[in-house]
N, C-alpha and C positions, 0 to 999 in steps of 0.2 A: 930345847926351844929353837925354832926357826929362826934363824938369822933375815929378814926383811930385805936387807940390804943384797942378801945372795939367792933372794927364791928364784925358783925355775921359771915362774909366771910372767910368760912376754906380755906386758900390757898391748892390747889392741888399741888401733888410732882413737879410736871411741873414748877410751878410759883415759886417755892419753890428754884429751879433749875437755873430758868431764871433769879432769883432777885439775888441769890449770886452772879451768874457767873456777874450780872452788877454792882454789892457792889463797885468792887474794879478795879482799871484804873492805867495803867500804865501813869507814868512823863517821858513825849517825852521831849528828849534832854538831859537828864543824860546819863553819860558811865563814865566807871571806866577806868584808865589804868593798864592791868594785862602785868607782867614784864615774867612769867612764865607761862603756860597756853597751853593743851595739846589740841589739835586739838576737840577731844569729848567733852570737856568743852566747846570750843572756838563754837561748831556748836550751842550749846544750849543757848548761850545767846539771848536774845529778839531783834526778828528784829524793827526797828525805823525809818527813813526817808528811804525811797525804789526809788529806778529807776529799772522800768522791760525792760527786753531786751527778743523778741523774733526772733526766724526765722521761716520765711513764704516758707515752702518748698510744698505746694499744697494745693486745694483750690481757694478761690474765694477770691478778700480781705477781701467782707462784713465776710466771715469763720474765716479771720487771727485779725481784729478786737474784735470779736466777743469773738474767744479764750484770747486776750488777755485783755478785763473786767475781763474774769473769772478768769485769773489770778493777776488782780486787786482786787477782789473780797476776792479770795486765802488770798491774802498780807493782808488787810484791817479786814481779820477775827483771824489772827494770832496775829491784834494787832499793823499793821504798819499803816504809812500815804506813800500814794503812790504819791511821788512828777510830776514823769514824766513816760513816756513810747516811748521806740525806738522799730524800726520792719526792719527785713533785708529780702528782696526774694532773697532765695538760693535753689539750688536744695539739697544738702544737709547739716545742720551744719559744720562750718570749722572744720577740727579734733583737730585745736591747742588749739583757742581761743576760740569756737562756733561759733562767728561771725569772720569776715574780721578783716585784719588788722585794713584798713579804720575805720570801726566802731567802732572798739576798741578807738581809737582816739577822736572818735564822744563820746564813750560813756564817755571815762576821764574827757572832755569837761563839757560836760552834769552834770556829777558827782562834780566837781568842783562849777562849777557854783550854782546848787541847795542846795550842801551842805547835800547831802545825807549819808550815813553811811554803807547801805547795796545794793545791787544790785540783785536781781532774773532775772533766766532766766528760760525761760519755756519751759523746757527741762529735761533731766538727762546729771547732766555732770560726763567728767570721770576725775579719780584724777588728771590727767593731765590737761584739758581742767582748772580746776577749780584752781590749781595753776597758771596758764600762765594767763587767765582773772584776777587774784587777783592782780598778781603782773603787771597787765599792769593798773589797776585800781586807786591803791594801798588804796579800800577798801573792805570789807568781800562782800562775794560773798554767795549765796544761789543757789541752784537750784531747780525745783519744787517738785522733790522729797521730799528733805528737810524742805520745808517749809509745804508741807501736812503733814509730819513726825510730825511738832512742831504743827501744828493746833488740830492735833490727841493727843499729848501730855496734853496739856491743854484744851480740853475736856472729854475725857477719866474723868469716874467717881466711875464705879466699880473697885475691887480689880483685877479682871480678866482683864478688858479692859487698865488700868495701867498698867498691866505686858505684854500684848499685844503689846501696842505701846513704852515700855523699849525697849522690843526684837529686832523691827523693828528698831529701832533707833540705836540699836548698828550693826544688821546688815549691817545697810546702813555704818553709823562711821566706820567699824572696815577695806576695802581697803582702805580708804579716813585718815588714820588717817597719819600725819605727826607731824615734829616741825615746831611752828608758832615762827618764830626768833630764832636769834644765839641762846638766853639762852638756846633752848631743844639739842641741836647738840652737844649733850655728850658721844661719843663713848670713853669710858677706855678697849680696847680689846688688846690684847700683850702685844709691848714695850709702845704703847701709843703715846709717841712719845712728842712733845712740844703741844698737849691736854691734856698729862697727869701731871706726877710728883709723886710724892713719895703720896705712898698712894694711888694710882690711876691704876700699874700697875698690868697685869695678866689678867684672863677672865673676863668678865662682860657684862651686854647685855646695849644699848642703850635706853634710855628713853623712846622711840616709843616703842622699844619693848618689855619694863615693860607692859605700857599701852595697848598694843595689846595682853599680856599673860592677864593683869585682865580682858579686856572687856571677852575674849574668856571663861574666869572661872566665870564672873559675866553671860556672855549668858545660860552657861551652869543650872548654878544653875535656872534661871529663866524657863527656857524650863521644869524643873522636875517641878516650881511650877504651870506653864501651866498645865502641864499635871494633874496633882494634881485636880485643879480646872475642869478639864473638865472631870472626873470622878463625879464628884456633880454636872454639869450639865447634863450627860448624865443618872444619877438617877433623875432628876427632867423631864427629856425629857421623861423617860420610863413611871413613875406615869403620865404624861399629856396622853400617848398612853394606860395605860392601861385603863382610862375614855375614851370613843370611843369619843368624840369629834373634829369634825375635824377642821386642824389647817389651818391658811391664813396666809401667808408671804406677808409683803406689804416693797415691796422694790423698787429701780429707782432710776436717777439721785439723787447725792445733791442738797436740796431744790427744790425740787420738790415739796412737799407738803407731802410728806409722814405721819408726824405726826398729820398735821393738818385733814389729811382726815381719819386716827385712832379715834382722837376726835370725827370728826364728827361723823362716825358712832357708838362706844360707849360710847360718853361722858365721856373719861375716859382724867386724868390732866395730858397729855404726853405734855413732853415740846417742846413746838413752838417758834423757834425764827427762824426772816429772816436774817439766816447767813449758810453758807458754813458747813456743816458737825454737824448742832447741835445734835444730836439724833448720838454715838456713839455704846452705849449697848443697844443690840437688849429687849425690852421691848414687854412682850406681855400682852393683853385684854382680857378682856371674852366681847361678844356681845349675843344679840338673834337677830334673822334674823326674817323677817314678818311671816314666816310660823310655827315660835316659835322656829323652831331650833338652839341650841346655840352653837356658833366657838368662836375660840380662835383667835386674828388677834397680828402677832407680829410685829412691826417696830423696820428698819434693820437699821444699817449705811448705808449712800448714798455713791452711786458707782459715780467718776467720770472718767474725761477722759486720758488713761495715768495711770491709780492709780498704786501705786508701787506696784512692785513684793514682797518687802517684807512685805505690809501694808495685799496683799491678801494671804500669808502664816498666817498671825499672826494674823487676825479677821476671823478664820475662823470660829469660834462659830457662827456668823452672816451670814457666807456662807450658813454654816449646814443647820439652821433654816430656809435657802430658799429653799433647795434642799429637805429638808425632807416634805416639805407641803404640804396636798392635795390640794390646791391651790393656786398660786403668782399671787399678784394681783401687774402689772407694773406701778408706778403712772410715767408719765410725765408731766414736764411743758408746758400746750399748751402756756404760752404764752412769753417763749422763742422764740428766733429770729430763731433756727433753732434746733426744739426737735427730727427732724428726725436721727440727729447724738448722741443725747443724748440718745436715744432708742438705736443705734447699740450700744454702748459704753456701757450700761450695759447687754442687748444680750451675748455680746462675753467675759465676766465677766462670766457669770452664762455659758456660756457654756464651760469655761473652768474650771470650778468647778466641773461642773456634769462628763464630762469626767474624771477630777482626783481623782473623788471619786466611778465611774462607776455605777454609779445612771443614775433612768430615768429624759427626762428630764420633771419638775414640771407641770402642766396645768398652760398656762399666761391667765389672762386677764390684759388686758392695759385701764388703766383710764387715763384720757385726764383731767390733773387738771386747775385751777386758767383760766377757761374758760370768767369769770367774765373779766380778763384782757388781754385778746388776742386779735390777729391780726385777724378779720373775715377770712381773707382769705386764712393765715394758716391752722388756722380753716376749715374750708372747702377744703383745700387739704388734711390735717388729716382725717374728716370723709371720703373724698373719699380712702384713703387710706388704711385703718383701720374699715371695714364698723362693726365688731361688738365690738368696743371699747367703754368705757361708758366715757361719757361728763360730768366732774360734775365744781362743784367751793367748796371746802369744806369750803371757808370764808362766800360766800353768804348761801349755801347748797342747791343751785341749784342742781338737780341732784343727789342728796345723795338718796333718797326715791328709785329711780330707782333702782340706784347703790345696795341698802340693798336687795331689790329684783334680781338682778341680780345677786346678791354671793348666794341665796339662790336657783336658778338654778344651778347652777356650783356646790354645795353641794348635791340638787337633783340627779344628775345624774348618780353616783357613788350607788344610794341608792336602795332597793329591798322593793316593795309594799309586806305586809303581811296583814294577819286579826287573830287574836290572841283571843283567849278566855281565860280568866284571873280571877282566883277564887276569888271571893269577899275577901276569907282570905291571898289573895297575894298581898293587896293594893301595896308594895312597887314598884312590878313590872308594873303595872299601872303607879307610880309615872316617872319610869325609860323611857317609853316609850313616857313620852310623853315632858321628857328635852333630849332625847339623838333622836329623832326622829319628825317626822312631820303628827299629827294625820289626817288625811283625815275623818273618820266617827267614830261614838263612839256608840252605845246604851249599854243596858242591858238585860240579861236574867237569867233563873230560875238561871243555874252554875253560875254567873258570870258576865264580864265587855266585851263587846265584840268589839274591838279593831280594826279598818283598819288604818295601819301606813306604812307610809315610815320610813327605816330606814338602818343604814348603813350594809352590807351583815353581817360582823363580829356579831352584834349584833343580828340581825333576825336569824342566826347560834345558840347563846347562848340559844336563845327562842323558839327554836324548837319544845321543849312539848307543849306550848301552843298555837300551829298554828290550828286552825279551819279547 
């Protein structure tokens, strides 16, 4: 028998990644009771036994179903047990409650009975909405905002991608902050009055708004060290552009397969797990493509549907790296129940990026993933729909072989045939030509190495003296 402790198998960073993150489990059913406890505290504690509540304001139901897995899914990745789920069709959320009175009742019910602790709604609520549901409940409320916020939270691995999802999270906390019970309702301003007493009278500001001066000086300081950090990646982005190799953004729904289909084509230990948002910090690969030419492919965080406004301020290193690619490769899941809307939902992501950074927009190609597990007939609504999208499985790798030939199209075409005569005592430029380009024909003669390549214009530019 194998000894474990002495196998040959170098775990890759991926597994390395997937094994801590499942080291350690949270103990469902402990809670503290805090007597004092300021609302930005109070949103960060761990959600535990969950009832979702949605509103079906258009759509088909199999759509309002559908959405609300994914917010089961949401709950379950953050670390909760989703006990139950209600659904209201309204034209629009109530502005008090989200839902009806009625439901609210429904939902107490509900919440009583199971024994639950947290409640999501999947939505963005506003502080209002979120006080009136709490106190009609009388237990913590989340919205989905919040709970992408916490998912991001505790995966989040780099120094950058940590201070990314700080930021977010205080932006979303810092209208929403209030006191959670008499204890914060500490206003000492003038006479005071019978809240005050000796000692207590004169100016002073209110708890809430101690806690709203530090978030706004803790934001601040984080924003310079943002900025800070993306001066070291915009030098690591320059040195990738001064090497002419071109780069591929492989971005799409969460869990779509994006990492998996990284893997597949470079064999490199990016970490795969089936959960909701694994792959936070954009990671990129080096590959070679069948025609020998070598790309860089990076995988992005996955976009979902709804994603906060403050989640798409604060990853935008991951935006960048889409918008800056000579090619975005769109992975979908074909074999969701409806990847037609998960296509528009990151579409209207990336194109509100390109406009706010006034960039062109990327070259897509859309790969058609976990074809291995689809609906045929999706399927074949997909290829009719999408007639030059590639079909792969990156689990089976069905389809990957194509696939590696199709991204070496889409890098072709951008590129300028040359024939180069190249001095026997210029080996290195030989060497260059034929990792940054794709050689077509090669001989020899008296001068030299004589040379037919494709390659990027930029480069064919630098090598002008030696064009034949």
């Amino acid at each position: 028998m194998t000894n474990p402790l002495h196998s040959d198998h170098d775990p890759s960073t991926g597994e390395l990644q997937l094994e801590e993150r499942s080291s350690l489990r949270r103990v469902v059913g402990l809670s503290t009771e805090l007597q004092d406890i300021n609302d930005a505290e109070y949103r960060q504690l761990r959600l535990e036994r969950v009832v979702l509540v949605g509103v079906w304001t258009e759509g088909s139901s199999a759509e309002a179903d559908s959405a609300m897995a994914e917010l089961g899914a949401l709950a379950e990745t953050a670390g909760s047990m989703v006990l139950d789920a209600v659904i209201q069709r309204r034209d629009k959320p109530d502005a008090a409650t989200y839902i009806g009175s009625g439901k609210v009742k429904e939902l107490r019910e509900i919440v009583d009975a199971t024994g639950a602790d947290t409640v999501i709604c999947d939505g963005e609520l506003t502080p209002g909405q979120l006080i009136a549901l709490e106190k009609a409940v009388n237990v913590k409320v989340i919205d989905r905002t919040a709970l992408i916020l916490d998912i991001f939270a505790q995966h989040a691995t780099s120094r950058e991608g940590k201070a990314q999802v700080s930021l977010a999270q205080m932006e979303y906390m810092l209208p929403r902050l209030r006191g959670w019970g008499e204890a914060l309702s500490r206003q000492a301003g003038g006479r005071a009055g019978s809240n005050g007493g000796v000692g207590l009278r004169g100016p002073g500001e209110t708890k809430i708004e101690t806690d709203r001066r530090r978030i706004r000086e803790r934001m601040a300081k984080v924003r310079r060290e943002i900025r800070g950090m993306k001066q070291a990646r915009l030098t690591k982005r320059h040195r990738r552009r001064a090497t002419p190799v071109p780069s591929i953004a492989v971005a799409g729904y969460t869990n779509a397969g994006k990492s998996s289909l990284v893997n597949a084509i470079t064999g490199a230990g990016v970490l795969v797990e089936d959960a909701l948002f694994a792959t936070l910090d954009p990671t990129t690969r080096r590959a070679e493509l069948p025609d020998g030419r070598a790309v860089v492919l990076t995988d992005t965080v996955g976009f979902v549907r709804h994603l906060p406004t403050q989640l798409v301020e604060a990853f935008r290193s991951t935006l960048e790296e889409v918008v800056d690619s000579e090619l975005l490769v769109h992975v979908v899941d074909g074999s969701h129940a409806f990847p037609m809307a998960q296509i528009d939902a990151v579409r209207a992501v990336i194109r509100d990026v390109v406009a706010e950074q006034n960039a062109e927009q990327p070259t897509e190609l859309l790969v058609i993933n976990k074809i291995d597990a689809a609906d045929p007939l999706v399927l074949a609504e997909l290829r009719a729909v999408f007639k030059d999208a590639a079909f792969v499985s990156a689990t089976s790798g069905e389809g990957i072989e194509a696939l590696r030939h199709t991204l070496a199209e889409y890098i072709a075409e951008t590129d300028v045939t040359v024939t180069l005569e190249i001095p026997y005592s210029r080996g290195e430029i030989v060497s260059r030509v034929h990792s940054e380009g794709a050689v077509v024909h090669e001989e020899y003669s008296d001068q030299g190495t004589v040379v037919t390549v494709r390659l990027p214009e930029s480069v064919a530019g630098e090598l002008e003296e030696f064009r034949r």
